[in-house]
SESE-297309 format. One record per residue: residue number from 1; residue in three letters; x, y, z of N, C-alpha, C, O in turn. Coordinates in steps of 0.02 Angstrom, whole numbers, plus 50000, padded with zeros to 5 digits. Example, Ala and Ser with C-alpha at 12.3 -4.5 7.8 and 13.67 -1.06 7.14 Angstrom:
2
pos:code:n.u:n.v:n.w:ca.u:ca.v:ca.w:c.u:c.v:c.w:o.u:o.v:o.w
1:ala:50660:49716:50390:50615:49775:50390:50660:49835:50390:50712:49834:50423;
2:ser:50642:49888:50354:50684:49947:50357:50645:50002:50394:50670:50057:50402;
//
This chain:
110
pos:code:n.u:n.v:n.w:ca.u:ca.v:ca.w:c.u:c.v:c.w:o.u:o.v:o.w
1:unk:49509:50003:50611:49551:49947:50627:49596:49929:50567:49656:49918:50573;
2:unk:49559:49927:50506:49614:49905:50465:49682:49947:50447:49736:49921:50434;
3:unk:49663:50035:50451:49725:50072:50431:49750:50054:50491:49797:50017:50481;
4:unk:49738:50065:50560:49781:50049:50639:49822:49986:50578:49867:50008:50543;
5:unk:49804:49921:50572:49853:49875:50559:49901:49874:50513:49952:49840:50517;
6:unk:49885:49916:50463:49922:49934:50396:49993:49978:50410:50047:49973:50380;
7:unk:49971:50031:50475:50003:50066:50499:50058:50038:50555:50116:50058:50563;
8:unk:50024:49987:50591:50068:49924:50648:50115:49917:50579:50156:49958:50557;
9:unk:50100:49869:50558:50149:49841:50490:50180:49864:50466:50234:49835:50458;
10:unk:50173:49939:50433:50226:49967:50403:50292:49984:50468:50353:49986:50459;
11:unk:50259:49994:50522:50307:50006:50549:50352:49963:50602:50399:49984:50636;
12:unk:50319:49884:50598:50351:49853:50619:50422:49840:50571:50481:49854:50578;
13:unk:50385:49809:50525:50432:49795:50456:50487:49880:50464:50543:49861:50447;
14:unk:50489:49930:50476:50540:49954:50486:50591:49944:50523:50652:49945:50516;
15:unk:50555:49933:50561:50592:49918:50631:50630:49862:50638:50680:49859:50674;
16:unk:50607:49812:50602:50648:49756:50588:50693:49758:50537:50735:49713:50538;
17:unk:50696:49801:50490:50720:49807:50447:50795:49832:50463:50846:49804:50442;
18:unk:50791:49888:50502:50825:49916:50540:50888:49883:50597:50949:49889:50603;
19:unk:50830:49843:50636:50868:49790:50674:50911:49713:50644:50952:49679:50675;
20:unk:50889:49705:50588:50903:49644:50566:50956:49662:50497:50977:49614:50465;
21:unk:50971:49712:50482:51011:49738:50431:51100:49741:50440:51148:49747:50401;
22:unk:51092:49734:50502:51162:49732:50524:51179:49636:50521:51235:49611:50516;
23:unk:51129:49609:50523:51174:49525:50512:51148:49489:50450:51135:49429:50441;
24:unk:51142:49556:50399:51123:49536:50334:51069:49506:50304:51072:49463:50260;
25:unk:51005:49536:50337:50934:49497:50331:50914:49550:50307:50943:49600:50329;
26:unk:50862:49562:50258:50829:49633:50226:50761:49594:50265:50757:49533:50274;
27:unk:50712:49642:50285:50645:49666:50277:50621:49694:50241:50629:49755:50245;
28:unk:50578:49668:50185:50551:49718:50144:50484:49744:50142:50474:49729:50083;
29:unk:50437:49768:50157:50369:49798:50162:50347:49806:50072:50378:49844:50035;
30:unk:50301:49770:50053:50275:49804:49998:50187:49812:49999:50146:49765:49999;
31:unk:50177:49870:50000:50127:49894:49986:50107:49891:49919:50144:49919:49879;
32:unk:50046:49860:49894:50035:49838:49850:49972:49874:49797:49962:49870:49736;
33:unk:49931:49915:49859:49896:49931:49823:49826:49877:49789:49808:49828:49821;
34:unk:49799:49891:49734:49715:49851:49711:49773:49789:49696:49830:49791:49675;
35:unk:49731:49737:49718:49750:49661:49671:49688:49634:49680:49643:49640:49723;
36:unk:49699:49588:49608:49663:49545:49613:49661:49485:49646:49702:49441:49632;
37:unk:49582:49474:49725:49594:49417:49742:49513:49383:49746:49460:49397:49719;
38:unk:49529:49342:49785:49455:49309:49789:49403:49355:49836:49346:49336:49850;
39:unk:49432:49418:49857:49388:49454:49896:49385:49520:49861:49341:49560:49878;
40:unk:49434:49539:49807:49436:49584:49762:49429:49584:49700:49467:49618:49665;
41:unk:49376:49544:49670:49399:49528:49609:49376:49580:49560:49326:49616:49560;
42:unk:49444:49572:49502:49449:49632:49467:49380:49632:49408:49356:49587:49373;
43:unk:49360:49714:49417:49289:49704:49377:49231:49711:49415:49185:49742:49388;
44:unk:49222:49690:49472:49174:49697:49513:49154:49733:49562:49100:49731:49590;
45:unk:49220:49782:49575:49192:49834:49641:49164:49882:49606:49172:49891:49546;
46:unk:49131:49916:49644:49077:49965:49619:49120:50039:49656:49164:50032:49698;
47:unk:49096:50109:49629:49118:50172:49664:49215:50168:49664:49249:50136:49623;
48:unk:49234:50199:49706:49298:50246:49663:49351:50178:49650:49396:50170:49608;
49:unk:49321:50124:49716:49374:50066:49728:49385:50025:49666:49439:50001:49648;
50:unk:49308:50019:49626:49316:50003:49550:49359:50052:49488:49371:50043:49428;
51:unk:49368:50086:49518:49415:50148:49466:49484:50165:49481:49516:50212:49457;
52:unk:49511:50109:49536:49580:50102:49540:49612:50075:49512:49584:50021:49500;
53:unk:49683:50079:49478:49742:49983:49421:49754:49947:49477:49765:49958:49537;
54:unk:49747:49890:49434:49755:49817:49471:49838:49810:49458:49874:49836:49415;
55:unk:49850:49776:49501:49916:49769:49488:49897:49691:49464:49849:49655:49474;
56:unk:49968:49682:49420:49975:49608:49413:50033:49562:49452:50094:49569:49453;
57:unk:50001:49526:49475:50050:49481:49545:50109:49450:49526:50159:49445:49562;
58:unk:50105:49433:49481:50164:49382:49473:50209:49449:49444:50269:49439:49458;
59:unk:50202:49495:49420:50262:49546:49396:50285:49581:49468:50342:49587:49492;
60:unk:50225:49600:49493:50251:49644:49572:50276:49616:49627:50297:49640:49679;
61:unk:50266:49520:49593:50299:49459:49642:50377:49486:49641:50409:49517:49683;
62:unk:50397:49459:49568:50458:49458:49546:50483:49523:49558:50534:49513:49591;
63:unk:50474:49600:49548:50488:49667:49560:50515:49683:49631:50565:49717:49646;
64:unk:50465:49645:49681:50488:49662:49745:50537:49620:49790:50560:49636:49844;
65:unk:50549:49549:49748:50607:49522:49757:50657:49552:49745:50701:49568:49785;
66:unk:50654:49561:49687:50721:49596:49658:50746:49661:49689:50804:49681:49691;
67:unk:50674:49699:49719:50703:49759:49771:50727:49739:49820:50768:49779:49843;
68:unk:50719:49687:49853:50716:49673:49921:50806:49636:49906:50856:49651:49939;
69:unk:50803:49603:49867:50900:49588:49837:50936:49651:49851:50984:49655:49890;
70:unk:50913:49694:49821:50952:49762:49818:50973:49800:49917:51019:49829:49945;
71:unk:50910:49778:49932:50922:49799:50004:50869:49853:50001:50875:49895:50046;
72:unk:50820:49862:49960:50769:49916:49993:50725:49884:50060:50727:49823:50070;
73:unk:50693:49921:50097:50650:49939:50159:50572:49924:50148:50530:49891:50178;
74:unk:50572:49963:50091:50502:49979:50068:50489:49954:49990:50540:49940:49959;
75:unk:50431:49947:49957:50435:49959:49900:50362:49963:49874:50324:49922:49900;
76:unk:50334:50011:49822:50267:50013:49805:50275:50026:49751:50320:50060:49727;
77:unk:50224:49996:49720:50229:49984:49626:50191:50042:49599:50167:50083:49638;
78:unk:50184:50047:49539:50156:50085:49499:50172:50147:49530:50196:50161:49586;
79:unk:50147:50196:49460:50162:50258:49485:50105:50285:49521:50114:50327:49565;
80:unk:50056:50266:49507:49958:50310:49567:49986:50293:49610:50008:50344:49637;
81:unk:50009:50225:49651:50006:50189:49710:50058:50246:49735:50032:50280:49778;
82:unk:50125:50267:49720:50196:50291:49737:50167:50359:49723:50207:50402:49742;
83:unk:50116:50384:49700:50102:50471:49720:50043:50465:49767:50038:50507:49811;
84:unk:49991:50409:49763:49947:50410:49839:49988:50383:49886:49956:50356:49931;
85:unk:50035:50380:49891:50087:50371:49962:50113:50440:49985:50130:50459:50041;
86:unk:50112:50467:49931:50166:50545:49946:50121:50560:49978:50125:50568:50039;
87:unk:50063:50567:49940:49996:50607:49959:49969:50590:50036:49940:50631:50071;
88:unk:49984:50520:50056:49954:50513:50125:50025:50536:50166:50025:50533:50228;
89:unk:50061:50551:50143:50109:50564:50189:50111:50638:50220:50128:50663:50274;
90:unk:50084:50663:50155:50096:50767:50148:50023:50784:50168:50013:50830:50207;
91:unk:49970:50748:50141:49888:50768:50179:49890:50755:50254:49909:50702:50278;
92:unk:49871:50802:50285:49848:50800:50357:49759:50743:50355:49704:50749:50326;
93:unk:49791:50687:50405:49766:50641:50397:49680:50642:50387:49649:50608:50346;
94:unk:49652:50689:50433:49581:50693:50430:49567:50730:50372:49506:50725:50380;
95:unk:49573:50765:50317:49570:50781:50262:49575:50713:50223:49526:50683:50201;
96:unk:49642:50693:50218:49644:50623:50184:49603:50554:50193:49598:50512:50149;
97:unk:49580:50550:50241:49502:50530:50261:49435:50528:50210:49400:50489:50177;
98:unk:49444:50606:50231:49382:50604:50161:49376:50625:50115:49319:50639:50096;
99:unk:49442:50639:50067:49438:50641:50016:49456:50569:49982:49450:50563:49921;
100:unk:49476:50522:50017:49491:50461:50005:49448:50396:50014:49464:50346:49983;
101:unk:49391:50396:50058:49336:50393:50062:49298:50342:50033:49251:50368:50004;
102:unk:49296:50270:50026:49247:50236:49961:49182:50247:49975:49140:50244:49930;
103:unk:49164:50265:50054:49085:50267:50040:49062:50351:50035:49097:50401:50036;
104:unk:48976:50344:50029:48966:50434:49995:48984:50459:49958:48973:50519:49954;
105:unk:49026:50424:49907:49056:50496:49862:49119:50541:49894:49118:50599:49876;
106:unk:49165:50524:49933:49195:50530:49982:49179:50599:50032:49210:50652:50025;
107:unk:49132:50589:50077:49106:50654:50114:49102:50587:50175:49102:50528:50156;
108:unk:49100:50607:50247:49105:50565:50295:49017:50548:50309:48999:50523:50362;
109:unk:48950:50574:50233:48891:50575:50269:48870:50611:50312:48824:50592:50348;
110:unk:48898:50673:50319:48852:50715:50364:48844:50787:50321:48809:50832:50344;
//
């Protein structure tokens, strides 16, 4: 359920982006990647999810404004976050599954 919604989203936000660009409204999608929140807090996850960069909010606040001025669609920070995007794009999804994986050690347990 959660990638289904991640996946709704990115592609709504296109779609609007798309539609609403012609009377001068940007949509911007930013994928953000680890932050720190009250359900993530940095320091405390355990296994690979603890071995991801945190982004810092108030810089990737200001960053994706400033993209979204410009007229980008999309925008994802850092450089891991902007090559695990390539990567989910170019991996055939059930591979990317489980090599991506937080639980087991990424194997699906069987």
């Amino acid at each position: 359920m959660y990638s289904a919604s991640k996946a709704y989203t990115r592609f709504l936000a296109r779609a609007l982006h798309e539609e609403e660009r012609k009377r001068g409204v940007n949509v911007l999608l930013m994928s953000p990647g680890n932050m720190n929140t009250e359900m993530n807090v940095q320091g405390t996850s355990t296994g690979k999810l603890g071995h991801l960069p945190y982004l810092d909010l108030k810089r990737e606040t200001a960053r994706t404004l400033m993209m979204a001025e410009r007229g980008h669609a999309t925008y994802t920070p850092m450089l891991f976050y902007k090559l695990y995007r390539l990567f989910a794009k170019l991996m055939p999804s059930a591979l990317a599954v489980k090599v991506t994986s937080i639980e087991n050690g990424g194997t699906d347990g069987r």
